[in-house]
C-alpha positions, -999 to 999 in steps of 0.1 A, spaced: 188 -141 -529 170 -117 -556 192 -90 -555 227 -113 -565 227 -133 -591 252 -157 -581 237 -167 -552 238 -200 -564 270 -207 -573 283 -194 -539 259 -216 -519 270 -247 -540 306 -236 -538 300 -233 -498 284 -267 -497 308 -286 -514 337 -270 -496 373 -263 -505 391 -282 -532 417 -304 -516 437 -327 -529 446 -363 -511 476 -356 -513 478 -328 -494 459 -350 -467 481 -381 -464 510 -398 -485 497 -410 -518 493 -444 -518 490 -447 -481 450 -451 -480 448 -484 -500 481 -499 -480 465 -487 -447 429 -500 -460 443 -537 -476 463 -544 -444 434 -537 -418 416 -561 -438 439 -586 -442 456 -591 -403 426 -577 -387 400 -600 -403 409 -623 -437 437 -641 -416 411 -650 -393 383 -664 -413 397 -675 -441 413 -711 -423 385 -732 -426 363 -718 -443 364 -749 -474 354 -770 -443 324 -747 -433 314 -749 -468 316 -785 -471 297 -791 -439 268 -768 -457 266 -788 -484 263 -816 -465 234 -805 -446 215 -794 -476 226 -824 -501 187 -831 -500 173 -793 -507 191 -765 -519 229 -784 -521 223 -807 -548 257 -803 -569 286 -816 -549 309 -797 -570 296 -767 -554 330 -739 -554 347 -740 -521 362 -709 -526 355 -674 -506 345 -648 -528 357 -610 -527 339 -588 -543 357 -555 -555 335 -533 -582 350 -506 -601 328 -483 -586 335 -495 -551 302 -490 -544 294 -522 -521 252 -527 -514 238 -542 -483 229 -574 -497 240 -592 -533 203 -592 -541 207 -557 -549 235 -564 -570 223 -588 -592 186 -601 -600 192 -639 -603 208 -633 -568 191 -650 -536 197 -659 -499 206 -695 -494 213 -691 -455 248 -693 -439 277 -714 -431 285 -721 -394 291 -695 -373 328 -687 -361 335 -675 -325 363 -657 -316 381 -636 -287 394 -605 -302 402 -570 -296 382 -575 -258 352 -589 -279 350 -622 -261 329 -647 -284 325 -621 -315 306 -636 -342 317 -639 -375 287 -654 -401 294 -660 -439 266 -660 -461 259 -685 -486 243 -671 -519 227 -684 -552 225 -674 -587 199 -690 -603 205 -694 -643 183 -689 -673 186 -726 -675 173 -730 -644 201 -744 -627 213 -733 -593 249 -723 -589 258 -713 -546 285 -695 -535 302 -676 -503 307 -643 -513 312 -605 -499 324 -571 -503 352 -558 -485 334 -531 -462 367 -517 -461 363 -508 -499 330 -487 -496 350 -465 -476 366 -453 -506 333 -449 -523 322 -425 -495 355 -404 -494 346 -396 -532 312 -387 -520 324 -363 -494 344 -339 -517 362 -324 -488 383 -356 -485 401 -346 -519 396 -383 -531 381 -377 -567 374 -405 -591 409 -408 -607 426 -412 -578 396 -433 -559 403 -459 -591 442 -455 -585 433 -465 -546 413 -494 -556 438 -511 -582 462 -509 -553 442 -524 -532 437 -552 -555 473 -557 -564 482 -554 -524 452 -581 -519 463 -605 -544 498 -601 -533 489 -608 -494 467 -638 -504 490 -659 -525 521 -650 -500 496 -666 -473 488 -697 -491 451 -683 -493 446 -689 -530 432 -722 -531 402 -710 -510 398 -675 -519 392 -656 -551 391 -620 -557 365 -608 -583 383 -575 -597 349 -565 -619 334 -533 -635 298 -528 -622 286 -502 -650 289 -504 -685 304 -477 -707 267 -457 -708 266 -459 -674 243 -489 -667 242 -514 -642 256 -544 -648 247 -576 -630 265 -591 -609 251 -625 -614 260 -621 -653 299 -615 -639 299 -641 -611 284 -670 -628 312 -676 -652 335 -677 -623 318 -703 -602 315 -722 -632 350 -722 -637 360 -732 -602 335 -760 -600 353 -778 -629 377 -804 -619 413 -793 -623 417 -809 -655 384 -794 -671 394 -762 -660 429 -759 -674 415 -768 -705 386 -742 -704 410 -715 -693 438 -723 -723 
């Protein structure tokens, strides 16, 4: 280590591993097709029926307590950061962000999982006014995993092409959902999570606006969106 001088670099460069590109790994633009379709037939088909009625039955047991706007959005969120960077829990993503508890449960049989449970958590956003805005809403754990092959270099997903993955998967998402009939009760929140310096942004401040939106009556919200 004293004697060579660029012991450093070689350790680092031995760490990090070779420099390989994605596409030398797999077809480009195979990762976000592979990635939006798992998600789609091997989970979104399956929850999304319903789900407006799971919310509604949640309001209705908290129209006394927490559920006090009927107008509540029925829609199912998907949340897909620039960064695809996806944290445990939205309170980590934004600080007017809280628990709220969860819709019911649904059960089923799949993949020789008999019974598997599948829980969607109902948030709130609590504004500087004061008033309480709740909402269904989640990351696509699918989407972290492009996050993590930027982390591990030897994957030969850099940032550029990690971006060019994730507005694929977007486009391929959008696409799926409104040749499904799905866009009534979902919404996909295509949002940048840092600013230009770097810092975090909210994800309360992005959100809000949105559920705001879809709470208006159709009228009201043709009129805010012209």
């Amino acid at each position: 280590m004293r004697s060579d001088p660029n012991y450093v670099d070689k350790l680092i460069s031995m760490l990090q591993g070779p420099e390989v590109r994605v596409n030398e790994l797999l077809p480009v633009g195979n990762l976000s097709y592979g990635i939006v379709y798992n998600y789609y037939l091997g989970y979104l088909r399956f929850v999304l029926p319903g789900i407006q009625q799971r919310i509604d039955r949640w309001c209705q047991k908290h129209s006394n307590t927490q559920c006090f706007d009927a107008r509540m959005s029925r829609k199912f969120y998907i949340l897909v950061p620039v960064s695809c960077y996806c944290p445990h829990t939205l309170v980590d993503a934004g600080c007017a962000i809280s628990f709220s508890g969860h819709v019911d449960d649904l059960e089923l049989s799949r993949a020789g999982s008999l019974r598997r449970v599948y829980r969607h958590t109902v948030w709130s956003i609590t504004k500087p006014n004061g008033q309480v805005l709740h909402f269904v809403g989640e990351y696509p754990s699918c989407l972290n995993t492009l996050y993590q092959m930027e982390m591990i270099r030897n994957t030969g997903l850099d940032s550029s092409e990690r971006q060019r993955q994730r507005e694929e998967f977007v486009a391929r998402l959008r696409a799926l959902l409104a040749s499904n009939d799905h866009t009534d009760s979902v919404r996909v929140v295509d949002y940048r999570d840092k600013d230009s310096f770097g810092n975090i942004i909210s994800l309360s401040q992005v959100l809000a606006p949105v559920i705001e939106e879809d709470r208006l009556p159709p009228s009201e919200s043709q009129q805010t969106v012209s």
